[in-house]
N, C-alpha and C positions, 0 to 999 in steps of 0.2 A: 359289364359281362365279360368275363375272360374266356378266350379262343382259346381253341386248341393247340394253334403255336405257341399260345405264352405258358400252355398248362405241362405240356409234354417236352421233351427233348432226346436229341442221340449224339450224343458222340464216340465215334470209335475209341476213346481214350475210357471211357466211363462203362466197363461190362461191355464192353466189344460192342459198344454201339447199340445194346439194348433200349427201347424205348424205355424212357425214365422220366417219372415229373422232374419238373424243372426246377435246378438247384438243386436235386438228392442223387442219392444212387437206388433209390426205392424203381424196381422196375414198375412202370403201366400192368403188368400181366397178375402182380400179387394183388391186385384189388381185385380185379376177377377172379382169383383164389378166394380172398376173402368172402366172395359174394358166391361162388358155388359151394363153400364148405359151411355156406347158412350164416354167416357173421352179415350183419349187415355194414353202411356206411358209415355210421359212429360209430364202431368198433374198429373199423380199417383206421378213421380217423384218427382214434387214440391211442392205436398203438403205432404211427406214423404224424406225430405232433406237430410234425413242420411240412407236412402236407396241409392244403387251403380244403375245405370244401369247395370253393368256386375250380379248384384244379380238378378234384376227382367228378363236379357237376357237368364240365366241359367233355369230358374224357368219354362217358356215358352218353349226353347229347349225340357225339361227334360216331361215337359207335350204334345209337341206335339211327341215325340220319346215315350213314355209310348201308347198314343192312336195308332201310329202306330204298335205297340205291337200287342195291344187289339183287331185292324182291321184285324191283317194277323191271330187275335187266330181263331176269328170265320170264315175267309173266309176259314178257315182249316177244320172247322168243318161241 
Protein backbone atom coordinates (compact mmCIF):
# COMPACT_ATOMS: atom_id res chain seq x y z
CA UNK A 1 0.00 0.00 0.00
CA UNK A 2 1.52 3.34 -0.82
CA UNK A 3 1.64 6.35 1.65
CA UNK A 4 1.09 9.48 1.21
CA UNK A 5 4.95 10.50 1.37
CA UNK A 6 5.82 8.28 -1.42
CA UNK A 7 2.61 9.35 -3.54
CA UNK A 8 3.04 13.22 -3.14
CA UNK A 9 5.87 15.56 -3.10
CA UNK A 10 7.28 19.58 -2.97
CA UNK A 11 9.85 20.92 -4.00
CA UNK A 12 10.44 24.55 -4.23
CA UNK A 13 12.30 23.98 -7.48
CA UNK A 14 9.13 22.10 -9.16
CA UNK A 15 5.94 25.04 -9.40
CA UNK A 16 7.25 26.82 -6.40
CA UNK A 17 6.80 24.11 -4.29
CA UNK A 18 3.39 23.03 -5.23
CA UNK A 19 2.16 19.80 -4.11
CA UNK A 20 2.78 17.39 -6.88
CA UNK A 21 2.74 13.52 -7.34
CA UNK A 22 5.80 12.23 -7.05
CA UNK A 23 8.27 12.25 -10.10
CA UNK A 24 5.81 14.76 -12.28
CA UNK A 25 5.06 18.30 -12.29
CA UNK A 26 1.20 17.09 -12.43
CA UNK A 27 0.01 19.29 -9.34
CA UNK A 28 -2.20 17.19 -6.32
CA UNK A 29 -4.88 19.98 -6.78
CA UNK A 30 -5.79 18.87 -10.86
CA UNK A 31 -7.32 15.72 -9.64
CA UNK A 32 -9.51 17.48 -7.56
CA UNK A 33 -10.35 19.62 -10.75
CA UNK A 34 -10.81 16.59 -12.37
CA UNK A 35 -13.12 15.16 -9.81
CA UNK A 36 -15.35 18.47 -9.30
CA UNK A 37 -15.78 19.10 -13.08
CA UNK A 38 -17.53 15.34 -13.17
CA UNK A 39 -14.40 13.34 -14.84
CA UNK A 40 -13.94 10.74 -12.79
CA UNK A 41 -10.50 8.63 -11.58
CA UNK A 42 -9.80 6.86 -15.03
CA UNK A 43 -10.24 9.76 -16.73
CA UNK A 44 -7.69 11.79 -14.58
CA UNK A 45 -5.71 8.50 -14.96
CA UNK A 46 -5.48 8.68 -18.72
CA UNK A 47 -4.80 11.63 -19.35
CA UNK A 48 -1.88 11.59 -16.65
CA UNK A 49 -0.25 8.08 -17.72
CA UNK A 50 2.59 8.25 -15.51
CA UNK A 51 0.51 8.78 -12.61
CA UNK A 52 -0.05 5.17 -10.38
CA UNK A 53 -3.56 4.73 -9.34
CA UNK A 54 -2.08 3.58 -5.93
CA UNK A 55 -0.75 7.44 -5.96
CA UNK A 56 -4.09 9.17 -6.64
CA UNK A 57 -5.78 6.10 -4.12
CA UNK A 58 -3.36 7.37 -1.21
CA UNK A 59 -3.97 11.07 -2.04
CA UNK A 60 -7.96 10.54 -1.41
CA UNK A 61 -7.36 8.12 1.62
CA UNK A 62 -5.10 10.73 3.30
CA UNK A 63 -7.62 13.65 2.33
CA UNK A 64 -10.75 11.90 3.52
CA UNK A 65 -8.85 10.68 7.07
CA UNK A 66 -7.43 14.52 7.35
CA UNK A 67 -11.35 15.80 7.17
CA UNK A 68 -12.27 13.18 9.40
CA UNK A 69 -9.72 14.73 11.74
CA UNK A 70 -10.93 18.28 11.22
CA UNK A 71 -14.88 16.93 11.90
CA UNK A 72 -14.17 15.25 15.35
CA UNK A 73 -11.80 18.79 16.02
CA UNK A 74 -14.83 20.92 15.90
CA UNK A 75 -17.69 18.35 17.11
CA UNK A 76 -15.20 18.71 20.17
CA UNK A 77 -15.39 22.06 20.40
Amino acid sequence: MMTIENAVSSDPEILGGMLCFSGTRVPVRNLFDYLEGGSGIDVFLESFEWICREQVTAVLEHSASSLEVEAGKSNAA
